[in-house]
Steps between C-alpha positions, in 0.01 A plus 500: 500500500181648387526326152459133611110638576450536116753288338221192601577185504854475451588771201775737566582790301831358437329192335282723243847599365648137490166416344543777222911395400345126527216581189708797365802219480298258334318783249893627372543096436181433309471822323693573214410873459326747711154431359539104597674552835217744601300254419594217679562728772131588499418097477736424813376812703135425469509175701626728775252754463444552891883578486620850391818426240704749372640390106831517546766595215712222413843654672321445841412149451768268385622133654676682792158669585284196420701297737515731829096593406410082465724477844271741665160351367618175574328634900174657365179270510440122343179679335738803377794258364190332297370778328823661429603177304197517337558877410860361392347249264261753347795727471742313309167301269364862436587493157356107465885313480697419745857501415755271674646749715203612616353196594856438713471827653153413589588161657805666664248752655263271649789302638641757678131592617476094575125559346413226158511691150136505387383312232656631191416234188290776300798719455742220481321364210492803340851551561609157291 
């Protein structure tokens, strides 16, 4: 397959899309308008800026979606897993607070990516 010669070292095209419903998931959760969401959209996608993301509306990236795209990333790269939990935790602290359900989600998605949440105590203290 002539794609494996520029899809270097391990990126598939099939993982830019997981990679867009993963911050495009997270962006519908944090945002709540479509000012904010574009926003924290923008925050999450620029710690992947080597990757090509599509924003993706929120119909195309609900639970169902975040699950079968974190069960796909779950084989891409340790060094890929660790920046796209740190493009999740700029996502969801875009807006400087970090609500309860976001920090779950966040903890739920480096789980299932068995990669350690980054350090998060700025936008928890904000949050309280």
């Amino acid at each position: 397959d002539h794609r494996d010669l520029h899809s270097f070292p391990t990126r598939r095209s099939s993982d830019l899309h997981e990679c867009s419903v993963l911050i495009s998931s997270l962006a519908c959760t944090a945002g709540s308008n479509d000012e904010t969401i574009q926003t924290a959209y923008a925050a999450g996608a620029s710690h992947l800026d080597d990757t090509r993301l599509t924003q993706l509306p929120d119909v195309d990236c609900g639970l169902q979606e975040l699950d079968q795209a974190l069960v796909t990333l779950d084989g891409v790269s340790i060094n890929l897993k660790r920046k796209l939990i740190e493009a999740a935790a700029a996502t969801v602290s875009a807006d400087g607070y970090l609500q309860i359900q976001e920090a779950e989600l966040l903890r739920a998605i480096s789980d299932s990516l068995g990669c350690p949440m980054p350090p998060l105590a700025i936008a928890l203290a904000t949050a309280g």
